[in-house]
Backbone bond lengths (Angstrom), bond angles and torsions (degrees), N, CA, C in turn:
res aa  C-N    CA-C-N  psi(-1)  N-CA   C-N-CA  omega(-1)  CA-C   N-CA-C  phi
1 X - - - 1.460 - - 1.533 109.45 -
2 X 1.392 115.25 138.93 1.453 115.88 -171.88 1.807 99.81 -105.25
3 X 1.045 102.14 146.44 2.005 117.60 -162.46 1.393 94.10 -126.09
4 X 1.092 126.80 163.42 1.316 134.04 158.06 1.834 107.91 -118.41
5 X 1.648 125.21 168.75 1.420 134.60 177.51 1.552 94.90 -79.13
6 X 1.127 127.68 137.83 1.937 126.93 157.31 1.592 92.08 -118.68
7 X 1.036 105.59 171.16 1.442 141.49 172.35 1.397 122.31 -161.52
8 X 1.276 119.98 132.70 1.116 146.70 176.32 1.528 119.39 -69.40
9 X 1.540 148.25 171.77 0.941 139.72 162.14 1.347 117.35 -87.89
10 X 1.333 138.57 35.74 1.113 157.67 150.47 1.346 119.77 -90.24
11 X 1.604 101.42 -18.59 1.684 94.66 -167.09 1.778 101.53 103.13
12 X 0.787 105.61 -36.46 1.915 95.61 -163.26 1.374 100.65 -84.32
13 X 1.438 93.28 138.97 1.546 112.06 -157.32 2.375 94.16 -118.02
14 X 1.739 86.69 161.38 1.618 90.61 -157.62 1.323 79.83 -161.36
15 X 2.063 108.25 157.39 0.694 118.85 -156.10 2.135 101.35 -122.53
16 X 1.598 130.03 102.90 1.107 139.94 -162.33 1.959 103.63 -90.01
17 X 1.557 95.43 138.56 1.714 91.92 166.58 1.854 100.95 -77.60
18 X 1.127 103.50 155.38 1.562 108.10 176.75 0.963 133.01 -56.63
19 X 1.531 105.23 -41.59 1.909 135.84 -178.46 1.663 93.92 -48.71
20 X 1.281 115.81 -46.70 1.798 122.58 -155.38 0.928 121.13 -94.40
21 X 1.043 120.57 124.79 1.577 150.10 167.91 1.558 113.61 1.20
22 X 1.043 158.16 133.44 2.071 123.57 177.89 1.520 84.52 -93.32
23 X 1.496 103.89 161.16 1.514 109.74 -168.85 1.426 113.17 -93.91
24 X 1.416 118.67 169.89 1.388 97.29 175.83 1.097 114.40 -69.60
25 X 1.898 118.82 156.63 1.514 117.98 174.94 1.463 98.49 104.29
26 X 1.142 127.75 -30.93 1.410 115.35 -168.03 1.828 108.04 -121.61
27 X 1.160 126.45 -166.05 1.024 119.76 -148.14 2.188 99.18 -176.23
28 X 1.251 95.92 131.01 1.339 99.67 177.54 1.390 111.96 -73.38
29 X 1.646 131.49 143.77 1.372 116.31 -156.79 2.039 82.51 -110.70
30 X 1.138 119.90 -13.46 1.634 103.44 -177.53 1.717 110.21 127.69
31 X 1.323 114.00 -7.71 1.820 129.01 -127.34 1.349 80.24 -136.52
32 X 1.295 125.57 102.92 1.616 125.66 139.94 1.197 128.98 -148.27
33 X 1.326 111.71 173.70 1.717 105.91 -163.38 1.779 100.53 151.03
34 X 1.132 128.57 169.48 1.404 134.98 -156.04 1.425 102.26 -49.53
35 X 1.650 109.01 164.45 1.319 115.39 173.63 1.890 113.64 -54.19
36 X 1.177 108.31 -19.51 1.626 107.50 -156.68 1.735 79.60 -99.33
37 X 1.167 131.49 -17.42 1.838 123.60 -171.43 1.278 108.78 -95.11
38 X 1.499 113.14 -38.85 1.658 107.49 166.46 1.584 120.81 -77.22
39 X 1.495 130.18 -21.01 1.269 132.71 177.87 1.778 106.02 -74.18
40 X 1.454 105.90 -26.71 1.870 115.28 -172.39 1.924 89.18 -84.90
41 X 1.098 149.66 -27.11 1.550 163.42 158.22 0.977 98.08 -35.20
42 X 1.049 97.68 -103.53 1.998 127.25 172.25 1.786 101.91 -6.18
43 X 1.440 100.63 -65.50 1.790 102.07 -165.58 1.312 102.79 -63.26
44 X 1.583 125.48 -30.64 1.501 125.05 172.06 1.133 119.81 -65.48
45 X 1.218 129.92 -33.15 1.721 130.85 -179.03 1.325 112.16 -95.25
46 X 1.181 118.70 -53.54 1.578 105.44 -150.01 1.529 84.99 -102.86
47 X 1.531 137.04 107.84 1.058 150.80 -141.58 1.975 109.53 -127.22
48 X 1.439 92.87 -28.40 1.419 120.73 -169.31 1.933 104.11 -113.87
49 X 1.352 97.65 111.15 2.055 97.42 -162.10 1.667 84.84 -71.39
50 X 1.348 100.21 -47.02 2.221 105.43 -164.01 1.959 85.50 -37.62
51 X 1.693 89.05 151.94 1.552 114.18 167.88 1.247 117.17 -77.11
52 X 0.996 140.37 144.59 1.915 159.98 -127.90 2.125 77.67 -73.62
53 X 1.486 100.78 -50.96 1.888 98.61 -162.09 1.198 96.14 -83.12
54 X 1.237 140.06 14.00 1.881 121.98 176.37 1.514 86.85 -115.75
55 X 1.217 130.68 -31.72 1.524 136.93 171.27 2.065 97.73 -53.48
56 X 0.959 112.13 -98.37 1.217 119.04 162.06 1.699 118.13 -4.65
57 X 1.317 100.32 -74.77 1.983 98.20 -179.41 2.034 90.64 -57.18
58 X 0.776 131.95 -29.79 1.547 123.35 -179.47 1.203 120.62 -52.17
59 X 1.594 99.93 -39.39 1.303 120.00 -170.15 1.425 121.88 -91.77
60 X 1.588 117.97 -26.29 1.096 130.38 179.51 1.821 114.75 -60.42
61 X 1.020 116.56 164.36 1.474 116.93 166.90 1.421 108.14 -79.70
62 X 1.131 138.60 125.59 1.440 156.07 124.68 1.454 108.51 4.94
63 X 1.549 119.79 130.77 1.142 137.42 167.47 1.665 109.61 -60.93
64 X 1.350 139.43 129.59 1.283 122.03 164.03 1.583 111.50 -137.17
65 X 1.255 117.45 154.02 1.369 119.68 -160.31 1.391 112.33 -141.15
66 X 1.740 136.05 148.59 1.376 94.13 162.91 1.732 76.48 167.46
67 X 1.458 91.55 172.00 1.688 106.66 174.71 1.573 94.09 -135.60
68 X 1.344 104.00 -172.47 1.835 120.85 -167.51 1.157 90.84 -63.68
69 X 1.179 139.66 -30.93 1.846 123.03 -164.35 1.770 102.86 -101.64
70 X 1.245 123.19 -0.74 1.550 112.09 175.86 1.444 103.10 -175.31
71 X 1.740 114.92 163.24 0.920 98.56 175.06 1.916 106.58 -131.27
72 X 1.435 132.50 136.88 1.540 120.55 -176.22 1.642 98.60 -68.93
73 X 1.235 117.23 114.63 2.022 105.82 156.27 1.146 116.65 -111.02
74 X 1.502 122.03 105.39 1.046 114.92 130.94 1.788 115.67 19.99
75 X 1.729 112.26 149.65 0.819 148.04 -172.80 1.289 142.50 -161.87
76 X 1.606 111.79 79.36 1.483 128.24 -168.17 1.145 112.37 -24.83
77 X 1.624 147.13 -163.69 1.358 152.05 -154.86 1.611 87.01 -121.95
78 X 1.536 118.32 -51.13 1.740 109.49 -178.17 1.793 96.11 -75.06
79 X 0.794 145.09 -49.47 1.088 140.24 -166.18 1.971 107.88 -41.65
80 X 1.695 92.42 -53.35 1.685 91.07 -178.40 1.530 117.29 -46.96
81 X 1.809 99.57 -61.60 1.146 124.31 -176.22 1.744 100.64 -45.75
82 X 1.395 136.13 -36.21 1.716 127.16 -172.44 1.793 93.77 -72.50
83 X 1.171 121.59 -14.28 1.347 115.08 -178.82 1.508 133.69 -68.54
84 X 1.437 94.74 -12.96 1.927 137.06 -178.10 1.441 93.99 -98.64
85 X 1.261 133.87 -2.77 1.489 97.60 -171.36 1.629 101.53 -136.07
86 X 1.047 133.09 163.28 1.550 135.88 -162.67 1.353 109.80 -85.52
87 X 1.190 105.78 -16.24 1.875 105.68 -175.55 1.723 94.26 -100.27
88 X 1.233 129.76 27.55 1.757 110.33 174.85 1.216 105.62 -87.00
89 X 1.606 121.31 157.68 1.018 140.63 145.49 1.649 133.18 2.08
90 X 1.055 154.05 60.97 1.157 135.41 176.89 1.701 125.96 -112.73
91 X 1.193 115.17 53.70 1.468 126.06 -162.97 1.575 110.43 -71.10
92 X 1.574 98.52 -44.44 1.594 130.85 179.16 1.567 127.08 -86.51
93 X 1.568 100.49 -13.77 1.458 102.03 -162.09 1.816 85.34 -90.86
94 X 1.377 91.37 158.20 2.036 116.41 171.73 1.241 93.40 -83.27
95 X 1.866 103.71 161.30 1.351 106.27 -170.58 1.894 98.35 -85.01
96 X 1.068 99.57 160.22 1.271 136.47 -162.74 1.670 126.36 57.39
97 X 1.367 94.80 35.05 1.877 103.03 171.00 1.845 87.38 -112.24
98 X 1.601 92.05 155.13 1.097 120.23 -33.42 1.595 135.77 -75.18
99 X 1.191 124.57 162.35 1.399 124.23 177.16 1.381 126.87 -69.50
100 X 1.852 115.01 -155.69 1.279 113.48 169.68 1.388 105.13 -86.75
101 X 1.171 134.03 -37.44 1.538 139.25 179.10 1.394 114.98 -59.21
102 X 1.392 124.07 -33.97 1.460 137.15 172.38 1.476 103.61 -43.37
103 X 1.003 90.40 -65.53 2.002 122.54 -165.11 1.346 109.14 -68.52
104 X 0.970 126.74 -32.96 1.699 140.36 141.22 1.442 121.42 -29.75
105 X 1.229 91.38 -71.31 1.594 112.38 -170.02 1.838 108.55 -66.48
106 X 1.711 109.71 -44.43 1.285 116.92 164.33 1.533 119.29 -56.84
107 X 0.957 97.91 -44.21 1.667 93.31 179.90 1.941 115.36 -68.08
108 X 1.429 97.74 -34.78 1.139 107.85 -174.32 2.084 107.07 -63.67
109 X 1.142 86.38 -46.26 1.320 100.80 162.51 1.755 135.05 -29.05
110 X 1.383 95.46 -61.76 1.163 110.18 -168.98 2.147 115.98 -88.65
111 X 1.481 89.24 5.54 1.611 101.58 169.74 1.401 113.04 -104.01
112 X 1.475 114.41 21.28 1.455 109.31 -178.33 1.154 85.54 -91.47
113 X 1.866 92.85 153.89 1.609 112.98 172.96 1.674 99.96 -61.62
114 X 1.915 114.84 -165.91 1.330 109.85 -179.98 2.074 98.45 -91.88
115 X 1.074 97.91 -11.18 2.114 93.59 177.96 1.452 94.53 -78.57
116 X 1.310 151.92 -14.76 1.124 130.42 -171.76 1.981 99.75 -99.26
117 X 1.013 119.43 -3.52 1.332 114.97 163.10 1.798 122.65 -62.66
118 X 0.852 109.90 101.10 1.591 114.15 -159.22 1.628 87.87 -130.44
119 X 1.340 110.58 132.26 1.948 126.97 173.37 1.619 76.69 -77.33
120 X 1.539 103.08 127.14 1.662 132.37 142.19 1.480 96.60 102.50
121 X 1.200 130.20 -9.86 1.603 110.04 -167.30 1.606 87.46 -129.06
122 X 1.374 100.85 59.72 2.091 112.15 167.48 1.507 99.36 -122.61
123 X 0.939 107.01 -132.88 1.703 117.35 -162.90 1.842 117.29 -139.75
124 X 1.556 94.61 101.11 1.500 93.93 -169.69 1.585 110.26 -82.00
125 X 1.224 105.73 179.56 2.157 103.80 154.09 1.597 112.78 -135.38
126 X 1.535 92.70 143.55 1.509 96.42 -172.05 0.971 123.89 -77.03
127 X 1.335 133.13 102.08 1.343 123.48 178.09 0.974 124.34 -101.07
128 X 2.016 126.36 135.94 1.113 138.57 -156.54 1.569 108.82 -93.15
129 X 1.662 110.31 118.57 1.461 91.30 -168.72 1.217 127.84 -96.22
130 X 2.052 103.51 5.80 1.875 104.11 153.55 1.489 109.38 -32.46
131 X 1.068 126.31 -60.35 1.291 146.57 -132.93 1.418 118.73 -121.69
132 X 1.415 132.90 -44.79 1.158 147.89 174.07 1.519 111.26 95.78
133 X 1.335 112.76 9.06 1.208 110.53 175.66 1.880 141.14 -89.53
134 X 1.120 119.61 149.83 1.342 110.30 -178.39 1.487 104.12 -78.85
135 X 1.228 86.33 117.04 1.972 96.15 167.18 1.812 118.16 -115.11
136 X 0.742 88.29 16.22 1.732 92.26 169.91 1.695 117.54 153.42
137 X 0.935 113.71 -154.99 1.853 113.39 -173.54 1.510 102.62 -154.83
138 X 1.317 108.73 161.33 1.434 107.57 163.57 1.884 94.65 -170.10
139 X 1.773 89.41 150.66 1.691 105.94 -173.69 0.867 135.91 -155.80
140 X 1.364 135.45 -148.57 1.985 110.69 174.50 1.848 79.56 -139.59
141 X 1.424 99.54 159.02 1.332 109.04 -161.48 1.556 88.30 -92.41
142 X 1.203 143.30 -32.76 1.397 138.34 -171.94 1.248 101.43 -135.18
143 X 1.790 135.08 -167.06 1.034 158.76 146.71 1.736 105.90 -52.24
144 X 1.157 119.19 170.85 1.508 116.01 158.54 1.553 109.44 -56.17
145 X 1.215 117.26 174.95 1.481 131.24 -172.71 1.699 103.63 -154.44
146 X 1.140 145.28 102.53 1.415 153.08 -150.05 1.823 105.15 3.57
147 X 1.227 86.99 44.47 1.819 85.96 152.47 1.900 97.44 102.93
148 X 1.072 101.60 15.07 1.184 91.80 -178.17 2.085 110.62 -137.27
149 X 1.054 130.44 164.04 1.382 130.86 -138.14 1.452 90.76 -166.06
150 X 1.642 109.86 127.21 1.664 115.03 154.39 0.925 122.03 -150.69
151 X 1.614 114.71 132.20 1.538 143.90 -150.18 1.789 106.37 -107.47
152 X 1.557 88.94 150.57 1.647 81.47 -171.32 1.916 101.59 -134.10
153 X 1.249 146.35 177.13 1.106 116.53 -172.50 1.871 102.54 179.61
154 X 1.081 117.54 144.26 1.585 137.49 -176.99 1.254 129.04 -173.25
155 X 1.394 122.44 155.46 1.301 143.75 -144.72 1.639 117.31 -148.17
156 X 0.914 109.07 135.83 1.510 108.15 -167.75 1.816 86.25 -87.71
157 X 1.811 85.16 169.25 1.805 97.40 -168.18 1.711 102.14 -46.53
158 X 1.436 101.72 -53.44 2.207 102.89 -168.40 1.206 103.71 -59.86
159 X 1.448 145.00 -24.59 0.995 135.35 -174.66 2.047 119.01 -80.21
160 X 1.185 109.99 -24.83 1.377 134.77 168.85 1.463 115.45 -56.16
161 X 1.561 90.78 133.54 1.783 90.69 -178.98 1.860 121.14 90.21
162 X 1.081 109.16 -30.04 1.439 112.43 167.04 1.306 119.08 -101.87
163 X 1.459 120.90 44.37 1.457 125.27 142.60 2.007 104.03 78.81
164 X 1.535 119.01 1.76 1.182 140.56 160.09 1.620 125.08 -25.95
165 X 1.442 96.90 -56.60 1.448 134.48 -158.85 1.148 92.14 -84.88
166 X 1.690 147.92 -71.79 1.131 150.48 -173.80 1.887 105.25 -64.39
167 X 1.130 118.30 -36.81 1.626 113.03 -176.12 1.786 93.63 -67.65
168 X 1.004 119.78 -72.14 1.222 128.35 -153.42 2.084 105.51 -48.03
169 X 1.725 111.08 -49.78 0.936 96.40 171.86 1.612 126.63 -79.08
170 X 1.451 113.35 -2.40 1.559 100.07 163.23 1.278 109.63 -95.29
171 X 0.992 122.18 -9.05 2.022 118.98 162.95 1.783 100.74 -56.55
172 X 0.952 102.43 -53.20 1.278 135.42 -161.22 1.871 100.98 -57.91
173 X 1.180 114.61 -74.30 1.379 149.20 171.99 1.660 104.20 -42.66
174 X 1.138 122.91 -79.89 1.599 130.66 148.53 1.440 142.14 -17.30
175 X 1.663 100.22 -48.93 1.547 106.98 152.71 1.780 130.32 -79.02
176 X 1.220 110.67 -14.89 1.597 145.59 174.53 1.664 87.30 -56.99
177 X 1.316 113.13 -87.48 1.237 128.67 -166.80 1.433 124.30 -71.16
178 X 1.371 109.31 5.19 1.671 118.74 171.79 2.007 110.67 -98.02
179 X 1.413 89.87 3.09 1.550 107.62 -170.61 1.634 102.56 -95.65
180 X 1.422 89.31 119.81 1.736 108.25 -176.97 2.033 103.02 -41.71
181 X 1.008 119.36 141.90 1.665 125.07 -178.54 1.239 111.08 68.45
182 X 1.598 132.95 12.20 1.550 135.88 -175.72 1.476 116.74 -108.60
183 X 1.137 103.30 111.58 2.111 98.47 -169.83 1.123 93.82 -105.04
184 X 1.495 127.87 -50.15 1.883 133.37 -153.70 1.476 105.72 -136.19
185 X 1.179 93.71 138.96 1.538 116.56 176.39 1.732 106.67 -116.43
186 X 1.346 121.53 119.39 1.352 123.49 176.47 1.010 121.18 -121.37
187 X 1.209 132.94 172.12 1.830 149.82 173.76 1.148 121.28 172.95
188 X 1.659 94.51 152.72 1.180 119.99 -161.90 1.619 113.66 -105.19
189 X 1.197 135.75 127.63 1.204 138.09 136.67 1.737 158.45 -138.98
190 X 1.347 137.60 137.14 1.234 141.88 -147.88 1.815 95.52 -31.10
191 X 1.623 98.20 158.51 1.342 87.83 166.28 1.315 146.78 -78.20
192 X 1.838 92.35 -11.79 1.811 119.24 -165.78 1.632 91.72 -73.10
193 X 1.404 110.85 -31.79 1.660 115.48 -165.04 1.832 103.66 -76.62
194 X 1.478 103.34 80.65 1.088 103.87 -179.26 2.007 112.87 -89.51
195 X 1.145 110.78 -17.55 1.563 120.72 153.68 1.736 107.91 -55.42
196 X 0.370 128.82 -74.87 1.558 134.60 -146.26 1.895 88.12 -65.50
197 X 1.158 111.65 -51.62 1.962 123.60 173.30 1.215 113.97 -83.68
198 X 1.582 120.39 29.42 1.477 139.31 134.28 1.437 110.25 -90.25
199 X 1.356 112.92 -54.31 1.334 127.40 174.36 1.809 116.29 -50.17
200 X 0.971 114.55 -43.68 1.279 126.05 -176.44 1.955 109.11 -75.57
201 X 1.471 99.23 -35.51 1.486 109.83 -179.17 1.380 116.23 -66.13
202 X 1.839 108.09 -60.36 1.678 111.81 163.66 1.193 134.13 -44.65
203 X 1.488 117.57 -15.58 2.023 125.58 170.96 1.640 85.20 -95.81
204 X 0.859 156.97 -40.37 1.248 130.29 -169.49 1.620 102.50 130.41
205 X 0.854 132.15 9.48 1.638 130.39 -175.56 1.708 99.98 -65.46
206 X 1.326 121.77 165.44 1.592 108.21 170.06 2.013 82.97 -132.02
207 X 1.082 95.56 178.21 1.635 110.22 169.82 1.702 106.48 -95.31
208 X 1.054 116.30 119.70 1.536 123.59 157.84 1.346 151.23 -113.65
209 X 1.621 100.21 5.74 1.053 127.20 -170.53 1.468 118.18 -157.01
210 X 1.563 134.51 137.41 1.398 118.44 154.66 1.733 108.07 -141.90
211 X 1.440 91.51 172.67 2.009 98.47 -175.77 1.290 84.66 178.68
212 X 1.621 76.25 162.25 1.886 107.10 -140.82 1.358 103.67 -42.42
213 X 1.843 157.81 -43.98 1.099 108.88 165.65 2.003 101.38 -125.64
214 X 1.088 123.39 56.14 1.415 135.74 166.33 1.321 126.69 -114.28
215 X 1.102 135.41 143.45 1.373 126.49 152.98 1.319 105.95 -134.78
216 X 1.669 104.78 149.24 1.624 129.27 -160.73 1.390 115.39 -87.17
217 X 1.145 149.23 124.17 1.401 115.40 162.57 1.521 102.98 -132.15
218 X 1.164 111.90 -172.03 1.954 121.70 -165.43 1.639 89.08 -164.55
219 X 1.993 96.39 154.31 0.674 109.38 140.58 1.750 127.26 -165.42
220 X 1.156 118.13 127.88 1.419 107.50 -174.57 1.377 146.24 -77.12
221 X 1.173 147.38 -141.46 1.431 131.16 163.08 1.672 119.53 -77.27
222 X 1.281 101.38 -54.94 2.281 101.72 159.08 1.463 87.20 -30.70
223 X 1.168 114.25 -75.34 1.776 105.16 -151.59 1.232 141.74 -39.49
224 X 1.364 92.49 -15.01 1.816 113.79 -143.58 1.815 79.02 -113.34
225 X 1.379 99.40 -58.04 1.360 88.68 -170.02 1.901 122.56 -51.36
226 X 1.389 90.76 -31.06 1.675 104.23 -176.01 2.151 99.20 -68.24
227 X 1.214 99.27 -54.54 1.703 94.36 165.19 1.423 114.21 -31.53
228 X 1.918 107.44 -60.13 1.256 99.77 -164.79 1.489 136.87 -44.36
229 X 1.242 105.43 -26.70 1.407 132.94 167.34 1.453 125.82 -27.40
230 X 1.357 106.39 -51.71 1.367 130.84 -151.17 1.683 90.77 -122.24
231 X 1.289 102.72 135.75 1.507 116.52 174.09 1.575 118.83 -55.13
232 X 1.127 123.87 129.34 1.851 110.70 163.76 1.115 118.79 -76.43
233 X 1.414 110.13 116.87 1.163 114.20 168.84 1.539 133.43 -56.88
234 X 1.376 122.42 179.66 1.409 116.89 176.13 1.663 103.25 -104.14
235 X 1.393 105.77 175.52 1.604 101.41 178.34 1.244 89.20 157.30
236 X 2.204 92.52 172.60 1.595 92.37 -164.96 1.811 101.01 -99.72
237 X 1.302 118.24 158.58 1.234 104.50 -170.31 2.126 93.46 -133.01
238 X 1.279 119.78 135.55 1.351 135.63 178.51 1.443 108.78 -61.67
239 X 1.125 113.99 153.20 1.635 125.64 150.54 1.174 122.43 -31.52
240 X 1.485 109.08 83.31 1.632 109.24 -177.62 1.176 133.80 65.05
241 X 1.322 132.67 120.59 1.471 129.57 142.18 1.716 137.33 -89.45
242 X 1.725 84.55 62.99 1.772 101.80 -176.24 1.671 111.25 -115.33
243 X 1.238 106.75 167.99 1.397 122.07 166.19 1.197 107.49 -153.82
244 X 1.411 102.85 102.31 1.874 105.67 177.03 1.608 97.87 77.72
245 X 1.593 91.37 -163.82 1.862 99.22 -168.28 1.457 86.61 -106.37
């Protein structure tokens, strides 16, 4: 039976009988000939399994953010994923990064489809630039969703208390909402975590929601701007304000 090569607009390439129709979504690549000539093709071209847009965010430059006391970086798609594994990098990081919330958020990460790969709305780490060290991370658990965005965020113990936690998410919060289709930025955290919903209060977040042990908060561009006003304070901020990736 003679097949032809398809490919998808992802890049990922598949192997069609001739007789049949190509399906929607895919696309004849030019390349046919027996099952054993298009499968020997296939292993020559499409070399790279990731989809054309997780290839791409790989490739792109990194979001970076930051004032004189820290800076947000961005964090490539392999970069998250080395955060899962025992041999990564930690030359720069403070002791106890990364955490349980890190590892959360990474994992959570790495189950997005390839449309939820979006440059700037992944998962940066804060780095302190007394020092150069990573003291915690903060990110948005998805892409926007009809105009709306939610960020999650933590700090190892040394990083706590010097006003870290509140800069980073209105750096953070600010660039969110300067993004064409972005009105609200939200998050969630436990109720015991009354640090972290100090932290969330001083950028301007309000509470809009609660259940049995969460509370919701949002905040939009009015909001942020009315924050801007008023200095951020310092304070100590908890292990994350995440749930899931």
């Amino acid at each position: 039976m003679s097949h032809l090569v398809v490919a998808n607009g992802e890049g990922q390439h598949s192997l069609w009988p001739h007789a049949v129709g190509v399906p929607s979504g895919w696309q004849a690549t030019g390349f046919s000939g027996t099952e054993e000539d298009c499968l020997g093709h296939i292993a020559e071209v499409w070399t790279d399994m990731r989809p054309r847009s997780l290839r791409d965010l790989s490739a792109a430059e990194p979001n970076v953010l930051g004032t004189e006391r820290f800076v947000l970086r961005e964090l490539t798609a392999d970069q998250v994923a080395a955060l899962l594994r025992d041999d990564a990098p930690e030359d720069d990081w403070a002791p106890g990064y990364p955490f349980a919330g890190t590892l959360a958020a990474a994992g959570g990460f790495g189950k997005r489809t390839a449309d939820q790969h979006v440059r700037g709305f992944g998962m940066y780490q804060v780095v302190r630039c007394a020092d150069g060290r990573v003291i915690g991370d903060i990110g948005f658990h998805s892409p926007p969703q009809e105009g709306t965005v939610e960020v999650g965020f933590g700090l190892v113990e040394s990083g706590r208390g010097a006003g870290y936690a509140s800069g980073a998410l209105h750096e953070l919060t600010r660039w969110a909402l300067a993004q064409p289709g972005v009105t609200t930025v939200v998050a969630r955290t436990l109720k015991d975590n009354t640090a972290s919903q100090a932290v969330l209060e001083r950028v301007g977040f309000r509470r809009t929601a609660e259940e049995a042990e969460l509370l919701h908060y949002a905040l939009g561009t009015e909001g942020l701007e009315q924050a801007g006003s008023r200095p951020v304070g310092h304070g100590p901020v908890a292990d994350g304000v995440r749930s899931g990736a």
